[in-house]
N, C-alpha and C positions, 0 to 999 in steps of 0.2 A: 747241417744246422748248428749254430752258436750253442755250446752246452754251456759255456763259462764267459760271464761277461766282466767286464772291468768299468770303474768310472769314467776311464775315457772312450767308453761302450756308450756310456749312459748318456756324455753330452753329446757321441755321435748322432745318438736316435732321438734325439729331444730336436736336435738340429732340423734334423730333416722330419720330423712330425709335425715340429709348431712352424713350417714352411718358410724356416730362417734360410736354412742349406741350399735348397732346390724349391724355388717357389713354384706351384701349378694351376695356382691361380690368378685373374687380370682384374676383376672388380673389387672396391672393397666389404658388398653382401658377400660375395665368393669368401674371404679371409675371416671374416665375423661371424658366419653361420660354420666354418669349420671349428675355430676356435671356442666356441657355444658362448663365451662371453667374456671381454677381453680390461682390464679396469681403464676405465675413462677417467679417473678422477684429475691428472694435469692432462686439459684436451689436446692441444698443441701434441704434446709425446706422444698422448696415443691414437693421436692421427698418422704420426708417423711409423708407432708399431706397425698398425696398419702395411703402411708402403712398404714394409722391410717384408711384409708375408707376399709381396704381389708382383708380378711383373710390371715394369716401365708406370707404376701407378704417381700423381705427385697431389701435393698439398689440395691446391682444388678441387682435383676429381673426386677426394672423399670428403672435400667440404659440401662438394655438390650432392653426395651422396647420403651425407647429414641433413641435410635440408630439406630434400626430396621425401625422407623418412626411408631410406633404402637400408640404414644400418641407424638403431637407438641408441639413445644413451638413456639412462636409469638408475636408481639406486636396485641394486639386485640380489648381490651379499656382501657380506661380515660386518656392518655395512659402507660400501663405497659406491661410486659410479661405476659403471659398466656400458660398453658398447654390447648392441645384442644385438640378434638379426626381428624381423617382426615376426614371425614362425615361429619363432621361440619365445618369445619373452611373456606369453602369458603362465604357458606350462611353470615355466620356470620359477617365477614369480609364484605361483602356486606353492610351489617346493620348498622355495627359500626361506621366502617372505615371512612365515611364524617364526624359523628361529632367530631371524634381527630383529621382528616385534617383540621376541623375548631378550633378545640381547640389549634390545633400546630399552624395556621399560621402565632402566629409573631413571634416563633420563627423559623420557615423556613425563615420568613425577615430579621430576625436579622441574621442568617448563611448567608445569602446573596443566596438562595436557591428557584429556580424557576422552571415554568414547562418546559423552555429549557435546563436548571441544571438536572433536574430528568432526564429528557431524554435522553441526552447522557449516565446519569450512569445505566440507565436501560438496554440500549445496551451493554455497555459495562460488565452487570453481568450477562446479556442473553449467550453470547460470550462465559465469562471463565467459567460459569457453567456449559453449554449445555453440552449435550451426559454421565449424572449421576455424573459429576465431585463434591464434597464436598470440597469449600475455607469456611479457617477464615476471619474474618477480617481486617487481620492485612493482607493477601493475597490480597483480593478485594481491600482495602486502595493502594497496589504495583502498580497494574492496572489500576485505578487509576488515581495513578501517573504517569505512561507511557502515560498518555491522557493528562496529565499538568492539570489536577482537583485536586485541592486541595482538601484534605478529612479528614481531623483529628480532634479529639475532638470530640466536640461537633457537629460541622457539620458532621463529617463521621456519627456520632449517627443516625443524621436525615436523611441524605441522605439512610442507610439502614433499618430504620423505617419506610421510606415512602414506599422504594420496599415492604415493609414486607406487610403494609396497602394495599396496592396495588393489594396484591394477588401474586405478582412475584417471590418472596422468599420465604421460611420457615426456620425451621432448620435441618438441618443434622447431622448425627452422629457425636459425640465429638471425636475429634484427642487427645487424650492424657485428660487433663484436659479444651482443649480449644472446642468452639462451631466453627461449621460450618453453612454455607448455603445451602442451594440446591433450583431449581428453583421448585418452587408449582406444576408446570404439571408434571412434572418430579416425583418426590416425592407422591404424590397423586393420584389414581385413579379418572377418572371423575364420578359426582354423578350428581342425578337429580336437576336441578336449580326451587330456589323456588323465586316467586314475593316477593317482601317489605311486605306485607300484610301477607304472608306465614309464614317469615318466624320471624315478630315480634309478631304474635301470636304464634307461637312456642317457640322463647325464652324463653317471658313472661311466658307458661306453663309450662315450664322445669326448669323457677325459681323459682317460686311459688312449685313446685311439689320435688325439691330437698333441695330447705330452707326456706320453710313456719316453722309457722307463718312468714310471713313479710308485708310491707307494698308497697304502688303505691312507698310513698318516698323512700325505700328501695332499692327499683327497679333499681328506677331513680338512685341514689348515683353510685350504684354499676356497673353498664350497664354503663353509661355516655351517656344516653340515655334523650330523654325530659323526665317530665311530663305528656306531653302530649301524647307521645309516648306511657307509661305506662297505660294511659289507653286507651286507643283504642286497645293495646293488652289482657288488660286485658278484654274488656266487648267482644270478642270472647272465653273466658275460659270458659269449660261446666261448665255444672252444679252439680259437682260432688265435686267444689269446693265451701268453705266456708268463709261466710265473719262475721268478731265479731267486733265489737269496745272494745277494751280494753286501760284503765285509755289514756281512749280521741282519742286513734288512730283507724284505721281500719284494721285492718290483714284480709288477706290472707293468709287460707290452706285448706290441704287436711286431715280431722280429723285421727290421728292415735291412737291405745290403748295403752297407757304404761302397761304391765304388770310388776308387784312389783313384783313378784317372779321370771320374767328373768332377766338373767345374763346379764342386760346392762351396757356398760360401758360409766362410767361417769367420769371418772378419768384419764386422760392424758394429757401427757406433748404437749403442743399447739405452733406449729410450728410457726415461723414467719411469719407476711401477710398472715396467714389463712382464709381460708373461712368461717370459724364459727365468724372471728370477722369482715373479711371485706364485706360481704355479704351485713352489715346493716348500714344505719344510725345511726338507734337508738341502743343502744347495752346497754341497762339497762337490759336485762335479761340474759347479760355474766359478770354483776360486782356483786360481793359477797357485801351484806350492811356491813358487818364489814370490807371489804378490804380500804385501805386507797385509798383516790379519785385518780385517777391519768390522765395524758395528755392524750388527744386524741390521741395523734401517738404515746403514750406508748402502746397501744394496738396492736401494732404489735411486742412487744418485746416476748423473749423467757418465755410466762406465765405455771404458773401450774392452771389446770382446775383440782376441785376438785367436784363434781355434779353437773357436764355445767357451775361453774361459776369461776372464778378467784381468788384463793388463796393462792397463793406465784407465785415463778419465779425457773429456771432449768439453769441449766449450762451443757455446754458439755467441757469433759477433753479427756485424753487421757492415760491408764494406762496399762504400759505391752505391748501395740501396741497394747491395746484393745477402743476401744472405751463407755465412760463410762457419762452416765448422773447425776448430782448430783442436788438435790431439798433442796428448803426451802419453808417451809409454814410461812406464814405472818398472818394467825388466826388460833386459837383453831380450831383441827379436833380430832376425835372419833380414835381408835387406830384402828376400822376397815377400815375407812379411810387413815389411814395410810399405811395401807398394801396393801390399792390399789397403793396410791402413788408409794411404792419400785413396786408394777406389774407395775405401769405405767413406770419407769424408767427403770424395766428388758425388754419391750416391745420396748423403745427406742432402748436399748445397743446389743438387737438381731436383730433388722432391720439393722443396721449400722456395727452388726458385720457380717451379712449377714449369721444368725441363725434365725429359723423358730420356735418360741414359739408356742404353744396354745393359741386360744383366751378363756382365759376364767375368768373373773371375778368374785367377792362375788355379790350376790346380792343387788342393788341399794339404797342408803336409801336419795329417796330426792322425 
């Protein structure tokens, strides 16, 4: 057993945890119910997180998947969207949901946004949903308006944020390129309810267990969750999990074997607001030391990951009405490295062309 791990330990097991390396699953409920909740906020990219966790999966199969209600999207934490599975997302939402009502509430003050505010518009989205109806936005804002509620901007945002928190809405199948609503009973099967205690030990072990190494702060960051939270869930995790200090910190995982001779892949084009970078706090072991420094919220741009770590940037075009990915590396790579690069961009342009490649890569050299 590993007594001493390194940073390039850490993007090993992060690899093969958040099902980048070796994917083992083929649907996209399968990738979202591992991952507990994945950020949806640009959908497009994180439909394609999605494909990067799945065998042979492409663009439609999880559009189909979204519309069916097989995997949600929701406001869930800090607060942004998030894909969830339905199994989850009431617990969760349970959990979350105070601390972004507390992190929202001055800007529910400033919309000028109350609990007799919410209330009317809760009836009123009970009303035009009920009986499996799916409205836009821009549908629900009409109604509304037939109420003399004002709803636009920024407060319509918040007024359907808070239903979402709430548990009262979710989403529903897209009308064309637009989102709908649907009311959460309605859409959901009911599932067993779990205590606070249930179900933030649960979390915490589905976090730790799908992007270990990581840390309590890691937790915390990404949950919007306390510290203190973080650990009281954590010191209910068996014992099957490991704790290391590495260069000063303490991770959390569950130890896995890289084999050098499987075909893990380490090389792909890294969707925006991914969960391989927003996972963490700390994200020194997704920056390549020859890559040039860059912003903290550059890390949600369109990066190239070349052996889990950061080494140029991807653009998407459009040619022939084919959908087509173009790469630049920003450090010297190996010309075997490079040919993952072109797999990594033929692996894009077949998900979005909604063709079914092979997963199969050269073997790993990191």
């Amino acid at each position: 057993m590993k007594t001493t791990m390194t940073i390039r330990d850490i993007a090993r097991f992060r690899l093969l945890n958040q099902q980048l390396a070796a994917p083992i699953f083929s649907t996209p409920q399968q990738v979202v119910s591992w991952m507990i909740a994945q950020q949806a906020q640009e959908y497009t990219m994180a439909k394609w997180a999605i494909g990067l966790r799945a065998k042979n999966l492409t663009d439609s199969i999880v559009e189909k998947a979204f519309n069916e209600g097989a995997i949600l999207r929701t406001h869930l934490m800090r607060p942004t969207w998030h894909f969830v599975a339905p199994a989850d997302i009431r617990w969760l939402l349970a959990l979350t949901a105070p601390r972004v009502h507390a992190l929202s509430a001055f800007y529910y003050r400033r919309a000028e946004l109350d609990a007799k505010l919410f209330s009317k518009t809760q009836s009123l989205m009970i009303k035009a949903l009920e009986g499996g109806r799916h409205l836009t936005r821009s549908a629900l804002q009409s109604e509304f308006a037939k109420a003399k509620i004002k709803a636009e901007g920024e407060r319509l945002s918040y007024i359907m944020m808070q239903a979402e928190l709430e548990g009262l809405v979710c989403s529903g199948p897209r009308q064309g390129k637009q989102f709908t609503y649907a009311l959460l009973e309605e859409r959901v099967a009911p599932v067993k309810t779990l205590s606070r205690a249930e179900a933030l030990t649960e979390f915490v072990r589905r976090y730790f267990t799908s992007r270990g190494p990581a840390t309590l702060q890691d937790f915390s960051y990404w949950s919007g969750l306390t510290l203190k939270d973080a650990k009281e869930g954590a010191s209910a995790l068996p014992s099957s999990f490991l704790y290391e200090k590495i260069n000063g910190e303490d991770y959390i995982f569950l130890e896995l074997e890289w084999k050098e001779k499987k075909n893990n892949i380490t090389t792909f084009l890294m969707p925006d607001y991914d969960e391989y970078g927003m996972s963490y706090k700390n994200r020194s072991a997704l920056m390549h030391p020859e890559f040039p420094p860059i912003e903290d919220s550059a890390v949600y741009s369109h990066w190239l990951v070349v052996d889990g770590r950061i080494a140029g940037d991807w653009s998407r075009t459009e040619k022939n009405k084919k959908i087509v990915a173009e790469t630049r590396s920003s450090i010297k790579i190996s010309k075997l490295k490079e040919k993952e690069v072109v797999k990594a961009a033929n692996r894009y342009n077949a998900f979005f062309n909604n063709e079914s490649p092979r997963l199969v890569s050269p073997p790993a050299e990191i």
